[in-house]
N, C-alpha and C positions, 0 to 999 in steps of 0.2 A: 721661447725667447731666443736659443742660441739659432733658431732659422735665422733671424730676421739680422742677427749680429751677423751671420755668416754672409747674407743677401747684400747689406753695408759693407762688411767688405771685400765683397766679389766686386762691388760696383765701385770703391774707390781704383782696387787695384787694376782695372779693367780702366778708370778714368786716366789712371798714371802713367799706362801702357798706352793710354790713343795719343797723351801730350806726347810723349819721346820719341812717338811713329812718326806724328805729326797727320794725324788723322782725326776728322770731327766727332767729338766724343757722343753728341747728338745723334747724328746720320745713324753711326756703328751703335747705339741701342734701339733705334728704330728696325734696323735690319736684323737684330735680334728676337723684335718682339714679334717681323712677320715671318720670322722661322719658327717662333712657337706660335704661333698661331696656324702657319701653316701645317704645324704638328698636331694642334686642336683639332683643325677644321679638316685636314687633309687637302685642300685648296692649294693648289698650284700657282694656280692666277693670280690670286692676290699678292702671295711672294714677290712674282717674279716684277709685277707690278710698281710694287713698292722698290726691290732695286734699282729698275727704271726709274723710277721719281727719285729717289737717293741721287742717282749717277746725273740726272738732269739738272736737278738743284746745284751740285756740286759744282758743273762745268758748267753753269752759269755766271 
């Protein structure tokens, strides 16, 4: 049980720190999940991939 409180609030304090960055709190767990995943997989490409698509969205 204290995982999942701890998981809660990594990801508030993680949401509070992208509003005062001024950074999209979306994009930034996306780019989290293809770093563990690129840590699952060992998959290079897909990371790098997905920042590409991050950076494109954004400066669109």
């Amino acid at each position: 049980m204290k995982m999942k409180e701890i998981k809660e609030q990594q990801e508030q304090r993680l949401n509070e720190i992208s509003k005062k960055m001024g950074i999209d709190y979306d994009s930034l767990k996306s780019l989290l999940e293809s770093v563990r995943t690129k840590k699952l997989l060992k998959r290079n490409n897909y990371h790098q991939q997905k920042i590409n698509d991050v950076i494109e969205k954004a400066t669109k």
